[in-house]
TIROLO-680083 format. One record per residue (C-alpha): y, z, x; residue in one letter. Coordinates in steps of 0.05 Angstrom, whole numbers, padded with zeros to 5 digits. Each point is the difference from the previous one (the first is absolute). Last residue first. Example, Ala and Ser with C-alpha at 12.3 -4.5 7.8 and 13.67 -1.06 7.14 Angstrom:
# TIROLO-680083
+--------+--------+--------+------+
|     py |     pz |     px | code |
+--------+--------+--------+------+
| -00021 |  00143 |  00273 |    S |
| -00069 |  00013 | -00027 |    A |
+--------+--------+--------+------+
This chain:
# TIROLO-680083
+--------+--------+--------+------+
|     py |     pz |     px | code |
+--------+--------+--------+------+
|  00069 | -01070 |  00500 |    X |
| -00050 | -00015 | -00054 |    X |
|  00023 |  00059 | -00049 |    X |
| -00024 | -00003 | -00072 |    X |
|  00046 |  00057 | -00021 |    X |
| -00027 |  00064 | -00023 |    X |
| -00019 |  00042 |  00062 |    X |
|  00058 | -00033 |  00051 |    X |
|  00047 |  00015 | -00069 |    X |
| -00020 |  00070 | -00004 |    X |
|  00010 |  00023 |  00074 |    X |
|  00058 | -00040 |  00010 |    X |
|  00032 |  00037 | -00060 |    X |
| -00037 |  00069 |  00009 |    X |
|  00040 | -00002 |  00073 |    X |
| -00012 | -00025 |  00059 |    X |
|  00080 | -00019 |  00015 |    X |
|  00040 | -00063 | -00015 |    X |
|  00000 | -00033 | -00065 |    X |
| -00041 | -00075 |  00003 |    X |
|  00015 | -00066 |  00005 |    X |
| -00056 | -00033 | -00028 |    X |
| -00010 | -00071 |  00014 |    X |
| -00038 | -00052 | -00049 |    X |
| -00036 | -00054 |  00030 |    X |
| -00025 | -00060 | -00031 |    X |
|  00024 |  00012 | -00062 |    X |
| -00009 | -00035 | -00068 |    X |
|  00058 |  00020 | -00041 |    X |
|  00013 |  00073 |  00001 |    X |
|  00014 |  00020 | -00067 |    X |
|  00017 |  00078 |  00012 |    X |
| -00029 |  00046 | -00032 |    X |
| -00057 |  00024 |  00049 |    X |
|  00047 |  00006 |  00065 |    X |
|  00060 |  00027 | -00046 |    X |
| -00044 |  00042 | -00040 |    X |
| -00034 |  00029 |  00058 |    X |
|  00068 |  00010 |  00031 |    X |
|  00023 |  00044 | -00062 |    X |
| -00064 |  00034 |  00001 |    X |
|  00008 |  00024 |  00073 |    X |
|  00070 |  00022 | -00012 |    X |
| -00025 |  00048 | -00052 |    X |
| -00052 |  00028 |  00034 |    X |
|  00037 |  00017 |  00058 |    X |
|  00059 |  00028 | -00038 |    X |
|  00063 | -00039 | -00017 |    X |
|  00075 |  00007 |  00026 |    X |
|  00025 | -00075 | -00005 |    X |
|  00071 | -00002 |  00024 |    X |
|  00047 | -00047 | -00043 |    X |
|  00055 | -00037 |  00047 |    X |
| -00037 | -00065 | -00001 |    X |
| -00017 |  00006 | -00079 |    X |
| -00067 | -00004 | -00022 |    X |
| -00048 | -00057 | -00017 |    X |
|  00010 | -00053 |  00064 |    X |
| -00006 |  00060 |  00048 |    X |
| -00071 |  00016 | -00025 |    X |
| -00024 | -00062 |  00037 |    X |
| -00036 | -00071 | -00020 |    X |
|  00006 | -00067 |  00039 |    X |
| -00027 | -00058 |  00001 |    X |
|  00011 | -00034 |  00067 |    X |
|  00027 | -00075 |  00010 |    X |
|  00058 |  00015 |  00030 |    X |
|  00023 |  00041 | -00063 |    X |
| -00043 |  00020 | -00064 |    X |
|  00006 |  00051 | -00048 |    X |
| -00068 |  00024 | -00030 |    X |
| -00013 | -00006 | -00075 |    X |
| -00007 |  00066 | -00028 |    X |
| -00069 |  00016 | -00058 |    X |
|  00009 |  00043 | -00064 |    X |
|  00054 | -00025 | -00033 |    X |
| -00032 | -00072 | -00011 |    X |
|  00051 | -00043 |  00044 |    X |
|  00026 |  00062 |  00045 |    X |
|  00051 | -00021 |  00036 |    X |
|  00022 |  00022 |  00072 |    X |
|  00066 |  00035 |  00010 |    X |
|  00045 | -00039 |  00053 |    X |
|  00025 |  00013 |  00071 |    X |
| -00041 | -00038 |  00042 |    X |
|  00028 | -00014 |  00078 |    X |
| -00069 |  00016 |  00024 |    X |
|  00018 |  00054 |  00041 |    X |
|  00044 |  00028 | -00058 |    X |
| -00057 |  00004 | -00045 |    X |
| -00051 |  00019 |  00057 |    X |
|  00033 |  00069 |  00007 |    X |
| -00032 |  00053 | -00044 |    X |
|  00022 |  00070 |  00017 |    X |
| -00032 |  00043 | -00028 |    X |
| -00055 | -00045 | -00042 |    X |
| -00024 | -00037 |  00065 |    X |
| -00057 | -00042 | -00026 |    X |
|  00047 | -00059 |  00015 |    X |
| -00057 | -00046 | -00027 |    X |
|  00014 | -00071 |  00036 |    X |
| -00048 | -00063 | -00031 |    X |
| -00009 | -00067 |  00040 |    X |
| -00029 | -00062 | -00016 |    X |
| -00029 | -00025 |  00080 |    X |
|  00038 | -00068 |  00023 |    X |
|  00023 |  00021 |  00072 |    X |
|  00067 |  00022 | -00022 |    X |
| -00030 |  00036 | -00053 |    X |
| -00042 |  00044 |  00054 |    X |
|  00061 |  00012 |  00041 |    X |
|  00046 |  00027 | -00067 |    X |
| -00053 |  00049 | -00014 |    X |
| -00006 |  00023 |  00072 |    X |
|  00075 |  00004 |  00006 |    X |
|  00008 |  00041 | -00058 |    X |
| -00050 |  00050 |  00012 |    X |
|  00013 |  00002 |  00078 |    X |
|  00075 |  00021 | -00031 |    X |
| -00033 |  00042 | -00047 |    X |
| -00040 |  00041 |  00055 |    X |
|  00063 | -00005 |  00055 |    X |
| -00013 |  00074 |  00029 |    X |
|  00056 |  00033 | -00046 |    X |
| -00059 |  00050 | -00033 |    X |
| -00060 |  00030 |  00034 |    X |
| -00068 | -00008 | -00014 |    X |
|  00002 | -00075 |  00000 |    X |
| -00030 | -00048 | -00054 |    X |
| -00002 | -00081 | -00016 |    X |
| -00052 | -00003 | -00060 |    X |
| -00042 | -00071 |  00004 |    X |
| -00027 | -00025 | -00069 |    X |
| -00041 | -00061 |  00004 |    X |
| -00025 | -00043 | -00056 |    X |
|  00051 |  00021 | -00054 |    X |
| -00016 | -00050 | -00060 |    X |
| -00036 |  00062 | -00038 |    X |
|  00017 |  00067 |  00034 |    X |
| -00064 |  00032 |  00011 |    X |
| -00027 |  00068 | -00022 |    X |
| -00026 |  00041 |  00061 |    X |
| -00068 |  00023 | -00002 |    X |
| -00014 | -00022 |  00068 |    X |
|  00046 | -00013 |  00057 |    X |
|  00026 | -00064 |  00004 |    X |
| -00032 | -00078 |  00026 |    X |
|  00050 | -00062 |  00025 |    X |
|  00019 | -00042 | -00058 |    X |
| -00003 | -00070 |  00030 |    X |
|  00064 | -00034 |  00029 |    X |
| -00006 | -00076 |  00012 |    X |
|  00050 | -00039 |  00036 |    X |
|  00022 | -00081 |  00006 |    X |
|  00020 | -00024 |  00058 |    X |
|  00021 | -00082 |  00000 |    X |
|  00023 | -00036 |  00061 |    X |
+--------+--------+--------+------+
């Protein structure tokens, strides 16, 4: 027997900017933290691969980001023109997460605003290669963050 899949681009919200070769971007959230949000995350991401789909994981959780040590990745990711990262990949998932530029023990204390440009860079400057899905693990709370990023990310999901 042969099975072959097709995922199409399902539609966003208007007035969004898209992420080219992203076709889906689905954001895992909870209100409350230590519900199981980036390990749902991590086992959606690695569920879809298994089944053939090219995978992306955001850990859009810049406080305490834990897809790096989920995924058993503990590189930095290059940047080939100094402007752009190449995700890490494990299992089959491309990966991309404020853990793998600062150290483990290093607490990030940023403002709202700040945060939520330094995950818009890391969605919009990473390399993702031809996606199929890409998860979003996202911080805790219903905050400015959440707020921001449901607003300015292409969300399908």
């Amino acid at each position: 027997m042969n099975l072959t899949t097709k995922v199409v681009a399902h539609a966003v919200q208007r007035g969004v900017q898209l992420l080219p070769g992203v076709k889906n971007i689905v954001a895992v959230a909870s209100g409350k933290g230590g519900v199981g949000k980036s390990t749902t995350a991590a086992n959606l991401a690695l569920a879809l691969a298994a089944e053939g789909a090219r995978v992306g994981l955001l850990d859009a959780d810049i406080y305490g980001p834990s897809q790096p040590m989920m995924m058993g990745i503990d590189r930095k990711p290059e940047s080939l023109d100094g402007k752009t990262m190449e995700p890490l990949v494990n299992h089959g998932v491309q990966v991309m997460s404020i853990g793998f530029l600062v150290n483990q023990d290093e607490a990030m204390i940023w403002r709202g605003p700040m945060a939520t440009q330094a995950l818009e860079q890391l969605l919009r400057q990473t390399n993702w290669k031809d996606l199929d899905y890409l998860i979003v693990d996202m911080p805790p709370g219903t905050g400015d963050i959440q707020l921001t990023l449901s607003q300015r990310v292409p969300m399908t999901g």
